[in-house]
PLY file of the C-alpha trace (Angstrom):
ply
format ascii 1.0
element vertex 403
property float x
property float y
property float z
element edge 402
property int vertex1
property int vertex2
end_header
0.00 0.00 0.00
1.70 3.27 -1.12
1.23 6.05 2.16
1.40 9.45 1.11
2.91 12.46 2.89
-0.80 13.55 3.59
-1.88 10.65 5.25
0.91 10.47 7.55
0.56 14.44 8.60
-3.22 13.25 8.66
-2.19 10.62 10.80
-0.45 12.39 12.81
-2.72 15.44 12.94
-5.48 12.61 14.49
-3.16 11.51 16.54
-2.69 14.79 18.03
-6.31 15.86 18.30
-7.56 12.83 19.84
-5.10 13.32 22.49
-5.45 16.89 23.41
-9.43 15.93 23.59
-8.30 13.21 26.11
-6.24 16.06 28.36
-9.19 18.59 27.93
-11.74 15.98 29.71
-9.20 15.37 32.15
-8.83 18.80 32.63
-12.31 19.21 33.25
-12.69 16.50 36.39
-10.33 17.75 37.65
-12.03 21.60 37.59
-15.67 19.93 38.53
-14.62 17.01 40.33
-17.14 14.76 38.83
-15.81 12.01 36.52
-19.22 11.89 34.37
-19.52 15.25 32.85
-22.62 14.17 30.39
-24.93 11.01 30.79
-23.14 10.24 27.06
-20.01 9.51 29.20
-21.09 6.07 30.99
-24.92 5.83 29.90
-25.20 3.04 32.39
-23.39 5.14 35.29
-25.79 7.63 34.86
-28.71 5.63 34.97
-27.51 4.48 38.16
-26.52 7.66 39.62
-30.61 9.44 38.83
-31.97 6.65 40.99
-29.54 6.96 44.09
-30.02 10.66 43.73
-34.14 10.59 44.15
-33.52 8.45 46.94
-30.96 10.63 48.32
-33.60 13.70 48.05
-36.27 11.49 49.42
-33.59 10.57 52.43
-33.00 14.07 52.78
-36.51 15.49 52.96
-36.96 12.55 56.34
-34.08 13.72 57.47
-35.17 17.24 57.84
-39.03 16.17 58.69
-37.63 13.91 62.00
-35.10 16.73 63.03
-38.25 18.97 62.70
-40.80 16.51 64.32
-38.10 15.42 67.05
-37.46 19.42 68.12
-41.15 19.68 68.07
-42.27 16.88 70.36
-39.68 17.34 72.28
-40.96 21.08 73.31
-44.40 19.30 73.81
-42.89 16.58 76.36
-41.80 19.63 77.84
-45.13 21.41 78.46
-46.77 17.99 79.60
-43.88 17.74 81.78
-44.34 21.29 83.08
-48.13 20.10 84.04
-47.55 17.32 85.66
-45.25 19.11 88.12
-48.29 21.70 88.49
-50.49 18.86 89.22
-48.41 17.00 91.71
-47.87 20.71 93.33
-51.69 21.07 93.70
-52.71 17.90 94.74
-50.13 18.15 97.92
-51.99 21.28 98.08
-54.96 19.34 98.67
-53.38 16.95 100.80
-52.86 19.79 103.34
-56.10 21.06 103.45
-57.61 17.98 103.97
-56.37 18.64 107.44
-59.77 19.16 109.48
-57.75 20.99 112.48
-56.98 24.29 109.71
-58.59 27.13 110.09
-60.54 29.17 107.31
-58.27 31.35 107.47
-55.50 28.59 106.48
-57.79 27.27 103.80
-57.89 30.71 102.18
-54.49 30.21 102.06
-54.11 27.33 100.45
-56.68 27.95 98.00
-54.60 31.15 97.23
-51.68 28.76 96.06
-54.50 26.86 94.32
-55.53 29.86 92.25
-51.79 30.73 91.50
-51.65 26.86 90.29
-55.10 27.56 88.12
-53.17 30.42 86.73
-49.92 28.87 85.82
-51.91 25.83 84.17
-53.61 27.78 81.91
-50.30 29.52 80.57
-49.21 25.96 80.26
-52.46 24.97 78.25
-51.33 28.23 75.65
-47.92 27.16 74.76
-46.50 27.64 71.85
-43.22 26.93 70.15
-41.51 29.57 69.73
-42.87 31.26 66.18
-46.38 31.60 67.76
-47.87 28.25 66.67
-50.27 26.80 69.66
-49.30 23.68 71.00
-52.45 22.39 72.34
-54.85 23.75 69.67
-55.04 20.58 67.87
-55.43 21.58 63.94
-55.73 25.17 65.08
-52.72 26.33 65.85
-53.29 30.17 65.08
-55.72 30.83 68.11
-55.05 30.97 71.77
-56.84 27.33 72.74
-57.89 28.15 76.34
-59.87 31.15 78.06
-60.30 31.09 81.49
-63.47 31.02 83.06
-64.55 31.88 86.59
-65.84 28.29 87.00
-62.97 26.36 84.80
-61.26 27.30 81.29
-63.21 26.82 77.82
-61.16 25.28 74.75
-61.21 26.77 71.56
-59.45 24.41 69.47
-60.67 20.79 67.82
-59.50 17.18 68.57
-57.00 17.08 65.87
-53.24 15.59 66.18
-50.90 16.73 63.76
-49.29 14.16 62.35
-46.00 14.01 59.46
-44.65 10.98 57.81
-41.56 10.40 59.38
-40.37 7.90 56.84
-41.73 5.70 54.27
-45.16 4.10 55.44
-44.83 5.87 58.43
-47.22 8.58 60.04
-46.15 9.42 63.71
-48.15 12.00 65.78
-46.31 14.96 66.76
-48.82 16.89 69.09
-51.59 16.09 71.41
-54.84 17.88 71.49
-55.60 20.24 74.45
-59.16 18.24 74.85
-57.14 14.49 75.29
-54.37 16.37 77.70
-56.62 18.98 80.02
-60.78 17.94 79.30
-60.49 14.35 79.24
-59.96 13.47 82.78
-62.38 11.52 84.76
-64.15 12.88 88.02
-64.68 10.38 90.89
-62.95 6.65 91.06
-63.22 6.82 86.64
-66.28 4.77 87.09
-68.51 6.59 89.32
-68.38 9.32 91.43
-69.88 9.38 95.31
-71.39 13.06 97.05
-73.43 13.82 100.17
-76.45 15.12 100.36
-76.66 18.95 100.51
-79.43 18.77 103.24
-77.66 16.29 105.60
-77.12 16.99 109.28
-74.88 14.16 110.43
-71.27 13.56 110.36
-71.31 10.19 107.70
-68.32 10.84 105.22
-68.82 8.45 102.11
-64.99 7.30 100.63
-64.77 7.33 96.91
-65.53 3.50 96.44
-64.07 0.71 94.43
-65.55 -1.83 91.38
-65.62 -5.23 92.50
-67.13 -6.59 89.27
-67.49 -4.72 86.27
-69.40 -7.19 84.42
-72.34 -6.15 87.00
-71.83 -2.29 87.14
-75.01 -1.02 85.26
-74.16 2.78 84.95
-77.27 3.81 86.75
-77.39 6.72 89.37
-78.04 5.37 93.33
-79.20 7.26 96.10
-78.16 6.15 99.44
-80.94 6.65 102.19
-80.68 6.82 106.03
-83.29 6.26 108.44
-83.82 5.18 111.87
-86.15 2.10 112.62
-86.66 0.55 116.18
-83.47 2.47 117.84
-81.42 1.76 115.19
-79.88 3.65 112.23
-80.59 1.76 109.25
-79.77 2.76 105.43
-81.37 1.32 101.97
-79.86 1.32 98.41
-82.44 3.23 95.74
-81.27 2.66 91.74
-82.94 6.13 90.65
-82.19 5.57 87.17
-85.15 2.15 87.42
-86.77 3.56 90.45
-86.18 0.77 92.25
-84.88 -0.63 95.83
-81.37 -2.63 95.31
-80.54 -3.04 98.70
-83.63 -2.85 101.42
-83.32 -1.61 104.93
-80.15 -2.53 106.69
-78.69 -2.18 110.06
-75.75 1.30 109.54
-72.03 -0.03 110.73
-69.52 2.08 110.40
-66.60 1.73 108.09
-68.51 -1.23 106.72
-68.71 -1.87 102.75
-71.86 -0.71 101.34
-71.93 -3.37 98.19
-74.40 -4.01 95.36
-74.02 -3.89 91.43
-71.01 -4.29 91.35
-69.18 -1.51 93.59
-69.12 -0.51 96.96
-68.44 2.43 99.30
-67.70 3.12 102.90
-69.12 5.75 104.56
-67.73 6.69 107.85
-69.45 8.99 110.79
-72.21 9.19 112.11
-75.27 9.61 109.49
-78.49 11.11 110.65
-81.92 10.08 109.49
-82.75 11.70 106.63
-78.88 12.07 105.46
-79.12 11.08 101.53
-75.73 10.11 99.61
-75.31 10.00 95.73
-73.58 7.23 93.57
-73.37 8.21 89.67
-71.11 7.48 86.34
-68.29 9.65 86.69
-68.28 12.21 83.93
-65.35 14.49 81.96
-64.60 17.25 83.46
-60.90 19.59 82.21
-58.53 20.01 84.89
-59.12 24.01 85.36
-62.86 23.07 86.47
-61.30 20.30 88.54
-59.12 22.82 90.16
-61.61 25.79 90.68
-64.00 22.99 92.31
-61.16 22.33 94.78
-60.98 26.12 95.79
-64.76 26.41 95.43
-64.69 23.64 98.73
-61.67 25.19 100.75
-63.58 28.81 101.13
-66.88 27.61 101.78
-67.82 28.15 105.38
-67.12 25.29 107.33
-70.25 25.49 110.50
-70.73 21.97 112.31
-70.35 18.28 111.71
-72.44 17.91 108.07
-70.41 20.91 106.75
-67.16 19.25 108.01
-68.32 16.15 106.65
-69.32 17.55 103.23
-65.55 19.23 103.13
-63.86 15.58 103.86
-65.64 14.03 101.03
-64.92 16.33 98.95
-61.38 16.99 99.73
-61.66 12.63 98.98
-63.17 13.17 95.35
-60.74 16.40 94.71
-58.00 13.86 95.29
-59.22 11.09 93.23
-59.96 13.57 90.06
-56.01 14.93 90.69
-54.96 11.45 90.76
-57.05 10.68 87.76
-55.62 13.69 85.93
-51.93 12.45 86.27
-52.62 9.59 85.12
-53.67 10.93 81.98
-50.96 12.82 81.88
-48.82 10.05 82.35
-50.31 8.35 78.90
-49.93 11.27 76.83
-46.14 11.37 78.24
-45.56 8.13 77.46
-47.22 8.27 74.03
-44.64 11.13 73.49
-41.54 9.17 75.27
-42.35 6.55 72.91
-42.27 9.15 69.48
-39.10 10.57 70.70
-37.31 7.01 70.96
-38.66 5.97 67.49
-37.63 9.14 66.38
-34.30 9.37 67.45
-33.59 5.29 66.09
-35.27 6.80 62.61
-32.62 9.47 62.62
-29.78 7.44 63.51
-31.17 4.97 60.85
-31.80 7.57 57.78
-28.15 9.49 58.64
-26.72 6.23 57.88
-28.88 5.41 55.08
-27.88 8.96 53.43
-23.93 8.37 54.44
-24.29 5.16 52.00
-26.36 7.08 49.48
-24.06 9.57 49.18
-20.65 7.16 49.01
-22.87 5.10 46.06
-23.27 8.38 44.44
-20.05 9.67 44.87
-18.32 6.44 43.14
-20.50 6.62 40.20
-19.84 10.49 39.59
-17.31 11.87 41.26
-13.77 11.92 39.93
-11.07 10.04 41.95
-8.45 12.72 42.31
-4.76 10.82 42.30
-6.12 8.77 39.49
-7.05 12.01 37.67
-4.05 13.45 38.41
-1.75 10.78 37.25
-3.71 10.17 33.66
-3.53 13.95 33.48
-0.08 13.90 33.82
0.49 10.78 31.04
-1.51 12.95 28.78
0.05 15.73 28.56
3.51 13.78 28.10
1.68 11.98 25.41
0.13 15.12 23.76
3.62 16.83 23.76
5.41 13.85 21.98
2.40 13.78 19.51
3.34 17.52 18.73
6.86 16.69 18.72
6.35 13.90 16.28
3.78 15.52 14.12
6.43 18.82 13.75
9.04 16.44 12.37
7.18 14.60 10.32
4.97 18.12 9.29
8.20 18.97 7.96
9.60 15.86 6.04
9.20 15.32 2.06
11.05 13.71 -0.87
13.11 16.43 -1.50
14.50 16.30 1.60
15.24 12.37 1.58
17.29 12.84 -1.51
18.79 16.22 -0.92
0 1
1 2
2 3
3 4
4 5
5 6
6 7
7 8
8 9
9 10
10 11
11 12
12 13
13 14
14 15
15 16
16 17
17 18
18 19
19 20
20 21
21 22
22 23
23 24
24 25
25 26
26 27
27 28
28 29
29 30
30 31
31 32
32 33
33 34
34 35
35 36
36 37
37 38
38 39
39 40
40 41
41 42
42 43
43 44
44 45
45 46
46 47
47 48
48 49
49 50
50 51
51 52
52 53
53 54
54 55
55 56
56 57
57 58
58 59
59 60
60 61
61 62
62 63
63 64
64 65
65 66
66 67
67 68
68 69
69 70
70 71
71 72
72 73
73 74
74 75
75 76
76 77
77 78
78 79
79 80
80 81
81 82
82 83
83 84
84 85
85 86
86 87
87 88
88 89
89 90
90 91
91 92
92 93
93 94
94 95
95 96
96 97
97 98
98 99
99 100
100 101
101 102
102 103
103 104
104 105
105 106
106 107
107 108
108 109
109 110
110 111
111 112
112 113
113 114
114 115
115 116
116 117
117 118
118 119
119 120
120 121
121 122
122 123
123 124
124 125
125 126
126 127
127 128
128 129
129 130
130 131
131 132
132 133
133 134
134 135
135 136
136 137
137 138
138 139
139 140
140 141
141 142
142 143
143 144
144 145
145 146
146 147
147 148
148 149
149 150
150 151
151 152
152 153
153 154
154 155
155 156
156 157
157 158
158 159
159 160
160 161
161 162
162 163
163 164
164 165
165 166
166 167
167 168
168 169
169 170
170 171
171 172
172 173
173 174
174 175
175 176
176 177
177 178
178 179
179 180
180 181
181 182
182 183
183 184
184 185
185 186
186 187
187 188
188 189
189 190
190 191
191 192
192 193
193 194
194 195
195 196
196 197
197 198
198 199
199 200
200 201
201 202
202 203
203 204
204 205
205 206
206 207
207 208
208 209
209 210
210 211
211 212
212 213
213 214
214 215
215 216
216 217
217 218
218 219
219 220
220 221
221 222
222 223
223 224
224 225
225 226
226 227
227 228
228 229
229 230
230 231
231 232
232 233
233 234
234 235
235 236
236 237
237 238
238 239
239 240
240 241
241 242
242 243
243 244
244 245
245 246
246 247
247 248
248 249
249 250
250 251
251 252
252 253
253 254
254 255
255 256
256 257
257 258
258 259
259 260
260 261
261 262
262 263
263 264
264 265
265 266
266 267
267 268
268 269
269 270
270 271
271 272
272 273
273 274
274 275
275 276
276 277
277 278
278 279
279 280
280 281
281 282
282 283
283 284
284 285
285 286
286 287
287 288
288 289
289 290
290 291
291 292
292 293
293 294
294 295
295 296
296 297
297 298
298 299
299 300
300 301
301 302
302 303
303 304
304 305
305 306
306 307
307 308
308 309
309 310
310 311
311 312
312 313
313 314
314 315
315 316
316 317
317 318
318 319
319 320
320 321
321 322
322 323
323 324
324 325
325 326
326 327
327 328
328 329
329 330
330 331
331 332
332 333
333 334
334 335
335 336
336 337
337 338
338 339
339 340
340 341
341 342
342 343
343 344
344 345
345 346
346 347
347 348
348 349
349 350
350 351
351 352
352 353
353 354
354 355
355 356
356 357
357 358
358 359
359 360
360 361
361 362
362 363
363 364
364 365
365 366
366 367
367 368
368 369
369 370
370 371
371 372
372 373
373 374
374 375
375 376
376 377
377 378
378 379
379 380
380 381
381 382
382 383
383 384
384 385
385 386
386 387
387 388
388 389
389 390
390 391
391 392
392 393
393 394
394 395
395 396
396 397
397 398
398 399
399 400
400 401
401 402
């Protein structure tokens, strides 16, 4: 085959573009770091690298929603956390008045630090985080959630939890509604709640009772009757819901249970005929009403033994409803303790997930530096013997073969 002078500068001229095109993508990983400058560079590499980047954007948008959720819940353990203290500090409250040797003017006293207690729970219930969004609103977090009232608080916001996904197929609540937390709390025993009559003369103090079979409670409202028959104090059992007698006319002993469908109280002192005393389904009642009811009974006047008697019992039911309010507390605390561990083990779990995310994506894009580097360096040596060679051989012809 006869090679012209043209083909071998053509040659040579190839020779020397196709290596200078070589240095010039070199030359531009090394300025953008990335080994795959187009998708045309390693089709199949770039396939690759569009799926590990939507899941590193999906990774990255749970990141951010758990490190939000997390700092939010958190401030909401807080607040629950912050009324539970109140409510331990105003039951002890309660505990001391229930002291029968006090005197008003020590129950005014007490019912002061009650009222200071009311106060500080409400600013509780009105929490927000920080940018003016309500804690305890529910869905509404725009609008102050409780008023006060003088007989309790009212709530202005709805039942709603907010809830995010935290991660794929996973909602988690992130709030709990001021009605679950402060309006859901049962009054009496959480089954049914025990009074006196407000007529009664005698000294008999009824105890909050206890459920000895639920399976027979019927939910019905008793009245508890005293009378005196032959000498003797005797009471009867009246289900006022049926109008009818449960339990007929039985000798009074004191301190003794008082038992039919179901439950049974005690009631202590000394009854008089006539004295009436009131079993019903406990209700729902929010803890500011619970409180106000508690200072409601420590500055009533306290004249004689039905008035004392009346105070006990109710100092007995304000204890049970404080009791009954922690634990409710102590369920939406736990509910939260709960969010926060998941939450922290997602976190932990998705940082991880976006460290390997990142390390797959990095291999299929990035440049590897010393690698670069050191076929950067072999190209340029290459490029400058292909100019070398293509000057000398640029310059050679016949003439100067034979001259």
């Amino acid at each position: 085959m006869r090679i012209s002078t043209s083909m071998i500068q053509q040659t040579g001229a190839g020779s020397l573009t196709s290596t200078q095109s070589n240095m010039y993508q070199l030359q531009q990983e090394l300025a953008t770091g990335r080994s795959m400058l187009s998708a045309g560079d390693n089709p199949m590499a770039a396939g690759q690298a569009i799926t590990v980047g939507a899941a590193q954007a999906q990774n990255n948008g749970f990141t951010s929603v758990q490190t939000s959720a997390y700092n939010h819940l958190s401030l909401v353990g807080g607040a629950v956390s912050s009324v539970q203290n109140l409510l331990q500090s105003a039951r002890q409250l309660i505990v001391q008045a229930g002291n029968t040797s006090l005197s008003g003017a020590d129950r005014n006293s007490i019912a002061t630090s009650l009222q200071s207690d009311y106060q500080q729970l409400l600013g509780l219930a009105n929490s927000t985080d920080g940018n003016g969004q309500y804690l305890f609103g529910g869905f509404n977090t725009t609008s102050q959630p409780f008023t006060g009232t003088p007989s309790g608080a009212t709530y202005h916001g709805d039942q709603g939890q907010q809830q995010v996904q935290v991660t794929t197929g996973r909602m988690m609540s992130i709030g709990v509604s001021g009605a679950e937390l402060f309006q859901n709390v049962s009054t009496g025993n959480g089954t049914f709640v025990t009074g006196v009559g407000a007529s009664n003369t005698g000294s008999g103090v009824i105890d909050t009772g206890t459920v000895s079979n639920y399976a027979q409670l019927t939910g019905d409202t008793y009245s508890i009757q005293f009378s005196q028959s032959g000498g003797k104090l005797q009471y009867s059992v009246h289900d006022q819901t049926t109008n009818t007698t449960v339990v007929p006319a039985t000798n009074y002993v004191a301190n003794a249970e008082i038992s039919f469908d179901g439950l049974g109280v005690n009631i202590s002192g000394t009854p008089a005929a006539g004295d009436t005393f009131s079993v019903a389904p406990s209700s729902k009642q929010d803890m500011f009403s619970g409180i106000q009811s508690a200072i409601s009974l420590l500055t009533a006047p306290q004249a004689g033994p039905a008035s004392t008697a009346a105070f006990t019992t109710g100092i007995g039911n304000s204890l049970k409803y404080m009791d009954n309010a922690l634990n409710n507390v102590l369920t939406q605390q736990s509910t939260i303790g709960v969010n926060l561990q998941e939450l922290s083990a997602l976190k932990t779990s998705t940082a991880t997930t976006g460290a390997t995310l990142s390390s797959t994506l990095s291999g299929l894009v990035d440049a590897n530096y010393a690698q670069t580097v050191s076929q950067y360096v072999a190209a340029q040596t290459a490029y400058q013997a292909a100019q070398d060679s293509y000057a000398k051989i640029a310059q050679m012809s016949l003439f100067s073969v034979i001259g």
